[in-house]
mmCIF file of the N, C-alpha and C atoms, coordinates in Angstrom:
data_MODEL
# 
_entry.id   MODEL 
# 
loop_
_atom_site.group_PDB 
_atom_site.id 
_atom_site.type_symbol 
_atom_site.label_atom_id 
_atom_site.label_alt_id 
_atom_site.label_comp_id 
_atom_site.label_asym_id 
_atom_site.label_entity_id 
_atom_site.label_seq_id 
_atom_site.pdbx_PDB_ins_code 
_atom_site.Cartn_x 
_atom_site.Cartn_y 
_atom_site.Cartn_z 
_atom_site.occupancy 
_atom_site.B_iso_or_equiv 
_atom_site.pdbx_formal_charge 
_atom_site.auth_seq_id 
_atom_site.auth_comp_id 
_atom_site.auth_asym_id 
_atom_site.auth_atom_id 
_atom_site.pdbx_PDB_model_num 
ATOM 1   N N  . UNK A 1 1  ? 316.356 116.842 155.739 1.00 0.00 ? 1  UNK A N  1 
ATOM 2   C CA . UNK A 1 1  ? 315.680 118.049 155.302 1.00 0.00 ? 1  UNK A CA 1 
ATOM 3   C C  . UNK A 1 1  ? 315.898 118.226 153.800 1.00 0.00 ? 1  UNK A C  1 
ATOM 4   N N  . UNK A 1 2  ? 314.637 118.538 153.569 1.00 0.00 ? 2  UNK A N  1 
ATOM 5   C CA . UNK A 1 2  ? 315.140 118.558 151.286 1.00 0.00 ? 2  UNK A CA 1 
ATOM 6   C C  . UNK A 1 2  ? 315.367 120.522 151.285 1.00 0.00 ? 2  UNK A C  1 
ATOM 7   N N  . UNK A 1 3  ? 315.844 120.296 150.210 1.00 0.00 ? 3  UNK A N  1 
ATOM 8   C CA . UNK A 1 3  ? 316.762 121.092 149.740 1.00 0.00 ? 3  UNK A CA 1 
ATOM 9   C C  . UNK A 1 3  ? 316.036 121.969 148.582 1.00 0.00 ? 3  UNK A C  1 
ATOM 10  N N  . UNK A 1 4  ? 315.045 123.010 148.804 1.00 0.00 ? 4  UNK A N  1 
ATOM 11  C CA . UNK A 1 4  ? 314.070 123.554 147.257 1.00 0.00 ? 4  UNK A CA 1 
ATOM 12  C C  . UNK A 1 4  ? 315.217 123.476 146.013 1.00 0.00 ? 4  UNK A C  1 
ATOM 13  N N  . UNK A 1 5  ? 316.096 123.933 146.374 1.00 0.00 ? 5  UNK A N  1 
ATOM 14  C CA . UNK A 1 5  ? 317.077 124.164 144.929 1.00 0.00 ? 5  UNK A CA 1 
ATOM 15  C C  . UNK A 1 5  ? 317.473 122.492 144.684 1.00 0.00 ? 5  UNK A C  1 
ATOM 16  N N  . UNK A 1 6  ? 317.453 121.620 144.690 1.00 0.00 ? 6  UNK A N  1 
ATOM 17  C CA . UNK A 1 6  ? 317.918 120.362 144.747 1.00 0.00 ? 6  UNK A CA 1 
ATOM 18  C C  . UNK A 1 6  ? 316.966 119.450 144.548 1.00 0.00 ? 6  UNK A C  1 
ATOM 19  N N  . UNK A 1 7  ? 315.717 119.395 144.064 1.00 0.00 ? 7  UNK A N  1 
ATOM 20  C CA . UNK A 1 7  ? 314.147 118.273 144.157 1.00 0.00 ? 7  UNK A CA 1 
ATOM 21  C C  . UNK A 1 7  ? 315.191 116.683 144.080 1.00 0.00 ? 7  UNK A C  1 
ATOM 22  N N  . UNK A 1 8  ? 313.963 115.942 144.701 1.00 0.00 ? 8  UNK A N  1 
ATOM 23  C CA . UNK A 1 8  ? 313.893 114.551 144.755 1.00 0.00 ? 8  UNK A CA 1 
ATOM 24  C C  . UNK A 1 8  ? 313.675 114.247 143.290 1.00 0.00 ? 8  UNK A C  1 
ATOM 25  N N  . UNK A 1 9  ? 314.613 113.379 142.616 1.00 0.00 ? 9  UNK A N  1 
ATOM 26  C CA . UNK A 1 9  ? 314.087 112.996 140.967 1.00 0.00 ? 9  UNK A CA 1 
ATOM 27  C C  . UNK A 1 9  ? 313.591 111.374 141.722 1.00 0.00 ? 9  UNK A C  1 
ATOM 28  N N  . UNK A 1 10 ? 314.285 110.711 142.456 1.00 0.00 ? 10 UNK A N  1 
ATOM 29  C CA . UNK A 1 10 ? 313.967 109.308 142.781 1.00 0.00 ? 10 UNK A CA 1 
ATOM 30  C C  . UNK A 1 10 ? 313.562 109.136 144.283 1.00 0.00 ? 10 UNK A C  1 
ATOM 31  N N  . UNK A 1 11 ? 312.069 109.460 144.337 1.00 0.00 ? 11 UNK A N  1 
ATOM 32  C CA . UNK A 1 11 ? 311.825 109.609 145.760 1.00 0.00 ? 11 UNK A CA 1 
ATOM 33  C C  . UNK A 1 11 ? 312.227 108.167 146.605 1.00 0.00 ? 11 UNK A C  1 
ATOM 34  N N  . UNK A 1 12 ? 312.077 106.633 145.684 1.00 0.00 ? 12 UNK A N  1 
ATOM 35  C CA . UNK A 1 12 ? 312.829 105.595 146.673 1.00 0.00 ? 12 UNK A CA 1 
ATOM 36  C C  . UNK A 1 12 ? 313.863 105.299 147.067 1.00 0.00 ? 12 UNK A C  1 
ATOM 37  N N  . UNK A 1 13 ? 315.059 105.878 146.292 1.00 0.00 ? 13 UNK A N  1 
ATOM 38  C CA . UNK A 1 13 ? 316.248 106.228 146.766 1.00 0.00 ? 13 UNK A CA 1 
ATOM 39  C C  . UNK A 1 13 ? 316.921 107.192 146.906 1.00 0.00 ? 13 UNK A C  1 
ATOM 40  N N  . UNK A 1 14 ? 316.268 107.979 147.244 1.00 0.00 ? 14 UNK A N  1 
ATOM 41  C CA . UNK A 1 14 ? 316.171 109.544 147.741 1.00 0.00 ? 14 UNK A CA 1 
ATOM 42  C C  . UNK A 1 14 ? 317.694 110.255 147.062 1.00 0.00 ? 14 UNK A C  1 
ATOM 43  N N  . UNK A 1 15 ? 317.395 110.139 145.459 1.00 0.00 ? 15 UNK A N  1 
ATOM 44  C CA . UNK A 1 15 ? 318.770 110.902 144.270 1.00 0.00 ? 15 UNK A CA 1 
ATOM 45  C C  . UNK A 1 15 ? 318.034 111.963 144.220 1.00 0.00 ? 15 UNK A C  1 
ATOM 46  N N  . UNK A 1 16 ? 318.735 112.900 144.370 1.00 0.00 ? 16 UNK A N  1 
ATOM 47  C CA . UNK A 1 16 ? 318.448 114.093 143.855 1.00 0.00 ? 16 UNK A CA 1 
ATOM 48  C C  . UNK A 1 16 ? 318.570 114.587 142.215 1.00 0.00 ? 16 UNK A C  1 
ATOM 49  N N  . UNK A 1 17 ? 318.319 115.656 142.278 1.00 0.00 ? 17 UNK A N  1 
ATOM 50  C CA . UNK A 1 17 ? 318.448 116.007 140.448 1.00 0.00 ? 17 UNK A CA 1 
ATOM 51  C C  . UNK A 1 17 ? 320.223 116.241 140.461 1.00 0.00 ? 17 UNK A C  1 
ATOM 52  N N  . UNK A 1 18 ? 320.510 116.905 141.802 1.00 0.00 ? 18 UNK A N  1 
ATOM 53  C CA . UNK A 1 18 ? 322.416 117.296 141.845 1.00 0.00 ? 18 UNK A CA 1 
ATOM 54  C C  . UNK A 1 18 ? 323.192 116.555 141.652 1.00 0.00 ? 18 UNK A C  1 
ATOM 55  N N  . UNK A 1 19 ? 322.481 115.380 142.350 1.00 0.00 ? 19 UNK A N  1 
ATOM 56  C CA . UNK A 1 19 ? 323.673 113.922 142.703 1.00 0.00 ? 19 UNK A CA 1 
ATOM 57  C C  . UNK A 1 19 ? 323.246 112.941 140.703 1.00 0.00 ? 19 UNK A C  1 
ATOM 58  N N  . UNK A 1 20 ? 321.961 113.137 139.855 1.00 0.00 ? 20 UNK A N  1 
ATOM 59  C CA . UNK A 1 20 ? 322.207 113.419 138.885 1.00 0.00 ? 20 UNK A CA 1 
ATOM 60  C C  . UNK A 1 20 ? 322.796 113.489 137.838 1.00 0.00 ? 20 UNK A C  1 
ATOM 61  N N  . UNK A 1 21 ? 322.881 114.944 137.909 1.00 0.00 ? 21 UNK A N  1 
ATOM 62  C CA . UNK A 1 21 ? 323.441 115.891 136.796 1.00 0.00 ? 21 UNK A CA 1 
ATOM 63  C C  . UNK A 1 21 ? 324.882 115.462 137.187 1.00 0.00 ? 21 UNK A C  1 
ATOM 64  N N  . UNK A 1 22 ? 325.345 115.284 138.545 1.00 0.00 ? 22 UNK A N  1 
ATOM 65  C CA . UNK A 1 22 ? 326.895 115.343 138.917 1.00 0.00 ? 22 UNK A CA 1 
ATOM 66  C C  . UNK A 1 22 ? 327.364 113.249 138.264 1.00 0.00 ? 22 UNK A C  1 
ATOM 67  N N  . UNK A 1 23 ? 326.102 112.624 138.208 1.00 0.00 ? 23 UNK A N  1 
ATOM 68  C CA . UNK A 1 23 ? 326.823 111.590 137.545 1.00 0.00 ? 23 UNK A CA 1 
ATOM 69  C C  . UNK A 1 23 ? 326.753 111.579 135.887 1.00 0.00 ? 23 UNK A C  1 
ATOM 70  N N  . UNK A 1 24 ? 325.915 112.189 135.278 1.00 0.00 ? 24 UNK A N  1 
ATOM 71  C CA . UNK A 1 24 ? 326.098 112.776 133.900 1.00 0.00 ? 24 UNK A CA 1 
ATOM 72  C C  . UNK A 1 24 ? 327.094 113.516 133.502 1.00 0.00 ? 24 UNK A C  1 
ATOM 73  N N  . UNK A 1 25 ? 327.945 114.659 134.422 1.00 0.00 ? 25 UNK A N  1 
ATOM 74  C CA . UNK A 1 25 ? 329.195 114.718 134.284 1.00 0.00 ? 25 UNK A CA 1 
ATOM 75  C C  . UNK A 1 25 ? 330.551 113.761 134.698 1.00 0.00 ? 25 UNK A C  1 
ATOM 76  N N  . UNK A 1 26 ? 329.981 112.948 134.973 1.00 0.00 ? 26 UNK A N  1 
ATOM 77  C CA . UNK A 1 26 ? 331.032 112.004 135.185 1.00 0.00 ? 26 UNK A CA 1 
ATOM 78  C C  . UNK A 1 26 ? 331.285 111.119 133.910 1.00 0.00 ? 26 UNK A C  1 
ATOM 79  N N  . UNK A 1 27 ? 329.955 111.116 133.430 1.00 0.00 ? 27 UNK A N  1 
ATOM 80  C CA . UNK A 1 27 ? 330.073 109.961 132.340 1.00 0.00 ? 27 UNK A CA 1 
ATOM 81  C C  . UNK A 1 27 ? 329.126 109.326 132.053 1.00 0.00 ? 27 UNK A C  1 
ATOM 82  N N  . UNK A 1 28 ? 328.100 109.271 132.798 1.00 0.00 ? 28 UNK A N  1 
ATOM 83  C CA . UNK A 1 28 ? 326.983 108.153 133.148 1.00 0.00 ? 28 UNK A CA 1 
ATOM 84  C C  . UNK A 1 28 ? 326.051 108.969 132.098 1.00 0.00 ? 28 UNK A C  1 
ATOM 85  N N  . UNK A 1 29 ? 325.405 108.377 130.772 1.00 0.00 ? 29 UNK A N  1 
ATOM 86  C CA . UNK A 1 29 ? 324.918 109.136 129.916 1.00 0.00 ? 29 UNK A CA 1 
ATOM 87  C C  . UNK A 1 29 ? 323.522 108.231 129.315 1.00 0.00 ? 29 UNK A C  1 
ATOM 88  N N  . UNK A 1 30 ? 323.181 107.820 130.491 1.00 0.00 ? 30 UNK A N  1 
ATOM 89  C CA . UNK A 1 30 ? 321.947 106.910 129.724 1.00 0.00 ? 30 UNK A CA 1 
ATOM 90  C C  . UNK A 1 30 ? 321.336 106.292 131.398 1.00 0.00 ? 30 UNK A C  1 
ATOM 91  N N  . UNK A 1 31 ? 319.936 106.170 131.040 1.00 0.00 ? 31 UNK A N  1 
ATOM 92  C CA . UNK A 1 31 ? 319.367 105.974 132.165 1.00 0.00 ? 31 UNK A CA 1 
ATOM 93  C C  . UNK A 1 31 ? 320.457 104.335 132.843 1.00 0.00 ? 31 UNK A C  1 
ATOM 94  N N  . UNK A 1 32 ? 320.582 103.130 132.432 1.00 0.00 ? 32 UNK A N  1 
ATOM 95  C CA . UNK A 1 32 ? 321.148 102.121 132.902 1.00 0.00 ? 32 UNK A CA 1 
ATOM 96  C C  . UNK A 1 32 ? 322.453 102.654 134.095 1.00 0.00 ? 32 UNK A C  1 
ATOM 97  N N  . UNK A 1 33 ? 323.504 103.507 133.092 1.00 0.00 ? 33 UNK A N  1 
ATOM 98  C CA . UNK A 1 33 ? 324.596 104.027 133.949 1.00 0.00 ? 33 UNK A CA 1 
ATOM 99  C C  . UNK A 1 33 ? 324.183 105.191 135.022 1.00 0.00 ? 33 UNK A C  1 
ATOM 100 N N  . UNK A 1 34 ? 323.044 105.794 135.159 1.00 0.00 ? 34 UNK A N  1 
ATOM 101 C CA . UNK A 1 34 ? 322.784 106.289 136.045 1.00 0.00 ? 34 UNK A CA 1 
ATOM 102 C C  . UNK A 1 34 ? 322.063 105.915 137.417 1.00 0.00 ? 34 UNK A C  1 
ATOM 103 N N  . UNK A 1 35 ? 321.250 104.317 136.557 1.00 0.00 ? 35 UNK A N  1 
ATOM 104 C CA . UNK A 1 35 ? 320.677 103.848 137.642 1.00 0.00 ? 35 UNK A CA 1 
ATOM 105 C C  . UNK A 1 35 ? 322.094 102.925 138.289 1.00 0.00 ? 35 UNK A C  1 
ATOM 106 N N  . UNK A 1 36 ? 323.481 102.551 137.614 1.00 0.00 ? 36 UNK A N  1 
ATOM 107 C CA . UNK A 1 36 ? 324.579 102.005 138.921 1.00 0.00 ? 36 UNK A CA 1 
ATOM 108 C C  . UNK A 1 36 ? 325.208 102.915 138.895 1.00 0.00 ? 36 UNK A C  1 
ATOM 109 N N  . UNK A 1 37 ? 325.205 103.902 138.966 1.00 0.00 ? 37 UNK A N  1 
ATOM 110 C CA . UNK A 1 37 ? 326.133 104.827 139.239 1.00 0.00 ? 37 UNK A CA 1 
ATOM 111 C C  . UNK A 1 37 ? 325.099 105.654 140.616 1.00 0.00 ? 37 UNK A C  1 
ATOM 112 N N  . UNK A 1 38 ? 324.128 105.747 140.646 1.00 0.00 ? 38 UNK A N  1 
ATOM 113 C CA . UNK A 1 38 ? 323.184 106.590 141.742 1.00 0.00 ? 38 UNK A CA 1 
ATOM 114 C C  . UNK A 1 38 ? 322.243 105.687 142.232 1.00 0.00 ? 38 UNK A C  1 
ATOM 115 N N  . UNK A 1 39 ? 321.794 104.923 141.891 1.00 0.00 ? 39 UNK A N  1 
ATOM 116 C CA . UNK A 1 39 ? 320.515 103.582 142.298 1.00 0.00 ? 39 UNK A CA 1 
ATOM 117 C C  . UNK A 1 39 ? 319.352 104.377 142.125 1.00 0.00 ? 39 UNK A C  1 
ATOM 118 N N  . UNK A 1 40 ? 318.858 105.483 141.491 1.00 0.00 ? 40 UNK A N  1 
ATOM 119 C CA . UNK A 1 40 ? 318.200 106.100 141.369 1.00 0.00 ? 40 UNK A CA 1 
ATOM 120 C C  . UNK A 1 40 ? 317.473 104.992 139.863 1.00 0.00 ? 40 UNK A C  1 
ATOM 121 N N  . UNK A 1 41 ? 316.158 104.611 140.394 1.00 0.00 ? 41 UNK A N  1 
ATOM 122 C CA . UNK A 1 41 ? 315.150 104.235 139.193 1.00 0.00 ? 41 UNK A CA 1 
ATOM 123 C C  . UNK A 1 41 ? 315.433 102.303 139.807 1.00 0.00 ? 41 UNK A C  1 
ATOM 124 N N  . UNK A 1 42 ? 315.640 102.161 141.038 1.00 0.00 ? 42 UNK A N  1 
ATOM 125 C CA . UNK A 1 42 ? 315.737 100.741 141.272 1.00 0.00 ? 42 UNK A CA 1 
ATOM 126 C C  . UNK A 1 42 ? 315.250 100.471 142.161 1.00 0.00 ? 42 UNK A C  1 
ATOM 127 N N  . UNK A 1 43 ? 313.754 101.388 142.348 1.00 0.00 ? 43 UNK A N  1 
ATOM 128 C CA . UNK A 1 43 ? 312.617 101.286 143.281 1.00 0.00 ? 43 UNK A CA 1 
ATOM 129 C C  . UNK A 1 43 ? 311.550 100.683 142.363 1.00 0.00 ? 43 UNK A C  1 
ATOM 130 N N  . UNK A 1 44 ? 310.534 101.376 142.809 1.00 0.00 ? 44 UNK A N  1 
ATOM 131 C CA . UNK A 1 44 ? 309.601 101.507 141.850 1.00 0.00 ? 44 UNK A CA 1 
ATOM 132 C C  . UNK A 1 44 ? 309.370 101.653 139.968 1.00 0.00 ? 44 UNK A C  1 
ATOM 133 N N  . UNK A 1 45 ? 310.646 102.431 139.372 1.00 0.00 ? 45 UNK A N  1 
ATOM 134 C CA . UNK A 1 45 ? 310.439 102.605 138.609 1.00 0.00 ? 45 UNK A CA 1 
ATOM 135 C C  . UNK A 1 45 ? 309.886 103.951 138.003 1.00 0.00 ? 45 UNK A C  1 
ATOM 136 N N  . UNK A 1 46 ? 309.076 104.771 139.043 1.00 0.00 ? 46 UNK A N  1 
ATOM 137 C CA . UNK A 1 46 ? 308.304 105.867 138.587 1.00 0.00 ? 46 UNK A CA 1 
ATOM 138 C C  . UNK A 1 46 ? 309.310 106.951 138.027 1.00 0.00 ? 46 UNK A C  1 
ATOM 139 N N  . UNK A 1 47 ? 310.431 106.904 138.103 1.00 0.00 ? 47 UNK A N  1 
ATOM 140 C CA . UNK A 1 47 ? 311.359 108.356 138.336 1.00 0.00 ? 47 UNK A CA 1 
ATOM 141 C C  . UNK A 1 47 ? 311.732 108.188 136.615 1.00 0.00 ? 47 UNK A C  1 
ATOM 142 N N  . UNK A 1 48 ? 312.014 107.125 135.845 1.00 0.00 ? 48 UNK A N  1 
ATOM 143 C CA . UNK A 1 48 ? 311.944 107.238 134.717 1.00 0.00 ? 48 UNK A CA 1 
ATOM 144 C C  . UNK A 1 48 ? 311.983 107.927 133.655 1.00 0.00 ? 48 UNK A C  1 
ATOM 145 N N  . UNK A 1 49 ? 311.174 108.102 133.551 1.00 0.00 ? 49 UNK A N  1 
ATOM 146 C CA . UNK A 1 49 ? 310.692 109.552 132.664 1.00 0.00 ? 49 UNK A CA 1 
ATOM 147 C C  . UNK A 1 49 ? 311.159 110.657 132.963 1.00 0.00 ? 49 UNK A C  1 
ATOM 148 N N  . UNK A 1 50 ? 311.329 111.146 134.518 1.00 0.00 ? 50 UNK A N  1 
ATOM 149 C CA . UNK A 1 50 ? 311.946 112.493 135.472 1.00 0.00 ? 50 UNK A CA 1 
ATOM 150 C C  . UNK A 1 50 ? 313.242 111.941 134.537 1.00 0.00 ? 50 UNK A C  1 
ATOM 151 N N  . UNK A 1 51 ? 314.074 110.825 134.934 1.00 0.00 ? 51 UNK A N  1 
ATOM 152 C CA . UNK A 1 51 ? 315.385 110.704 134.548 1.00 0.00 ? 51 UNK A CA 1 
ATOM 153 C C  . UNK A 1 51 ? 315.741 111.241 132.908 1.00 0.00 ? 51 UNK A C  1 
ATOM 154 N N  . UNK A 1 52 ? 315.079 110.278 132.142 1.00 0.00 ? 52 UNK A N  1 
ATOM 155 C CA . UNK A 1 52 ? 315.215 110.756 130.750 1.00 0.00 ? 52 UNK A CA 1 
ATOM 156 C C  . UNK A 1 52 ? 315.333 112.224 130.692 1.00 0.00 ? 52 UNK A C  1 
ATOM 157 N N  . UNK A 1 53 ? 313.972 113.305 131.118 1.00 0.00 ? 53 UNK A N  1 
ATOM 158 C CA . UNK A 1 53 ? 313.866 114.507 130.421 1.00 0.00 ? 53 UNK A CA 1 
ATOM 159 C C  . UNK A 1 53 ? 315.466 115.135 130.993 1.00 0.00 ? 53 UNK A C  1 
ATOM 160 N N  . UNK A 1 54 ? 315.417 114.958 132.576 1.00 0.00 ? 54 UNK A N  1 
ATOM 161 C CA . UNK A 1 54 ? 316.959 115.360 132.982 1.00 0.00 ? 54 UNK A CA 1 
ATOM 162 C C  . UNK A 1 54 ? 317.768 114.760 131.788 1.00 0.00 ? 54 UNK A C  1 
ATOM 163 N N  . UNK A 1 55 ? 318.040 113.847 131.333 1.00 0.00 ? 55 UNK A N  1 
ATOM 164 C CA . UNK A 1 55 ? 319.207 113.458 130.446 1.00 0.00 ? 55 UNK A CA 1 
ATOM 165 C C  . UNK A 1 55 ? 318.835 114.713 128.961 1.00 0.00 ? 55 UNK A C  1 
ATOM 166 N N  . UNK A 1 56 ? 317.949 115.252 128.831 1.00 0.00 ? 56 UNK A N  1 
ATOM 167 C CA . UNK A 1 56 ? 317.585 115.190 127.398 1.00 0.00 ? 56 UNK A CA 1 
ATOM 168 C C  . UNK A 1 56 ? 317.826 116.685 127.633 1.00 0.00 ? 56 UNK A C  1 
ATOM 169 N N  . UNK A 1 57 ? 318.199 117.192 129.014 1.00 0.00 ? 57 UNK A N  1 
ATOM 170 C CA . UNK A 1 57 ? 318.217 118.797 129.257 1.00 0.00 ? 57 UNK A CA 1 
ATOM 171 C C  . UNK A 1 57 ? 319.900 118.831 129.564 1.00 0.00 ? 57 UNK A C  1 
ATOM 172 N N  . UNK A 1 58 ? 320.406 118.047 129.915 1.00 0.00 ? 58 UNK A N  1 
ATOM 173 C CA . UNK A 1 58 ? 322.071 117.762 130.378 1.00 0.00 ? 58 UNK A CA 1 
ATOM 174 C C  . UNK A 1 58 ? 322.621 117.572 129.235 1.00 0.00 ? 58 UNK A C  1 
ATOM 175 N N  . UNK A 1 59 ? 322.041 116.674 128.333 1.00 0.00 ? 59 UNK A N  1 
ATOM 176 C CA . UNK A 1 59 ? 322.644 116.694 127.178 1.00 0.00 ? 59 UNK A CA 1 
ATOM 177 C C  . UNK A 1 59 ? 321.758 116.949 126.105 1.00 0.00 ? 59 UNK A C  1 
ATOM 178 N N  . UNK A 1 60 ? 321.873 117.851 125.493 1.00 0.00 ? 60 UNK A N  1 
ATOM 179 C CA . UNK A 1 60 ? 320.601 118.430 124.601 1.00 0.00 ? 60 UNK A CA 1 
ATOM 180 C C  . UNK A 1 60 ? 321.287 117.537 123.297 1.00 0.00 ? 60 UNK A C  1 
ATOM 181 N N  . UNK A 1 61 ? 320.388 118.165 121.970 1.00 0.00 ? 61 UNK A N  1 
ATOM 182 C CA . UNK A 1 61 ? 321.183 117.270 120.594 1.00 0.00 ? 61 UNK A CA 1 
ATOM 183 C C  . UNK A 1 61 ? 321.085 116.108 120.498 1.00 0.00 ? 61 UNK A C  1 
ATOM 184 N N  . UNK A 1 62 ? 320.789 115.183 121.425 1.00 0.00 ? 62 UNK A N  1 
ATOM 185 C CA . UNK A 1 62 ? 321.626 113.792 121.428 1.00 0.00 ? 62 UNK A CA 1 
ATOM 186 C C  . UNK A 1 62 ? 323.231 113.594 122.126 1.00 0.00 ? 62 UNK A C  1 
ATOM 187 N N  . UNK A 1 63 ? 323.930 114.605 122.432 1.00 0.00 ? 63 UNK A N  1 
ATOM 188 C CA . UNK A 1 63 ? 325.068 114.588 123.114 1.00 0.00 ? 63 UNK A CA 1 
ATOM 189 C C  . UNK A 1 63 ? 325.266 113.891 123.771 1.00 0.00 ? 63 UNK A C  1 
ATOM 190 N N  . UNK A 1 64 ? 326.817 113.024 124.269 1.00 0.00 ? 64 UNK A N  1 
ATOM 191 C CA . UNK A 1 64 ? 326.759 111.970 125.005 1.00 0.00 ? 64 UNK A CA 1 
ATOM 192 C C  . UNK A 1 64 ? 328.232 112.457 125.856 1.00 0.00 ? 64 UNK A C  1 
ATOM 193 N N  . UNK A 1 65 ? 327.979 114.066 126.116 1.00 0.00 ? 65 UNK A N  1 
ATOM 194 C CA . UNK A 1 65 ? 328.699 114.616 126.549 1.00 0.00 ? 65 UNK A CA 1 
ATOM 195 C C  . UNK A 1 65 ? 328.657 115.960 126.897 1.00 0.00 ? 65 UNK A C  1 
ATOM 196 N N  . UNK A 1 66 ? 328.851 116.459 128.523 1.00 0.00 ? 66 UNK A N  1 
ATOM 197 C CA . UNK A 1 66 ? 328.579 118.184 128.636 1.00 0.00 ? 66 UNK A CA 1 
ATOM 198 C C  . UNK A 1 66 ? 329.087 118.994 127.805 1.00 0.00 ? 66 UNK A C  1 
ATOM 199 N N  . UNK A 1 67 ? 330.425 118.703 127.218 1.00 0.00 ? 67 UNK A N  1 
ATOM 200 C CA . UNK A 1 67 ? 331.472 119.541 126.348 1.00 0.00 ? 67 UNK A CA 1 
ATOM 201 C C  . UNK A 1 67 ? 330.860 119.698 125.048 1.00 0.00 ? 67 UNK A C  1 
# 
């Protein structure tokens, strides 16, 4: 069952935006470390772009860090 507060960013490996944002606080700060850290973007490809703008809203500035 999906989750409204939670959208699908990678509908082929069904990552959410939570599971995400929760590996951008871990560390994972660029689409590559997010796609092995979540497998999110190692389908199709389409989620891409979804991924970036998430990165570019998690870490605004250029930041390569929540803090």
């Amino acid at each position: 069952m999906r989750d409204a507060d939670d959208p699908t960013v990678c509908i082929c490996q069904e990552v959410t935006e939570k599971e995400l944002l929760a590996a951008v606080a871990l560390g994972h700060h660029d689409l590559p470390a997010l796609r092995e850290a979540t497998g999110a973007n190692t389908g199709c490809g389409d989620c891409a772009v979804d991924i970036e703008e998430l990165l570019e809203f998690a870490l605004p500035d250029g930041r390569t860090s929540l803090r």
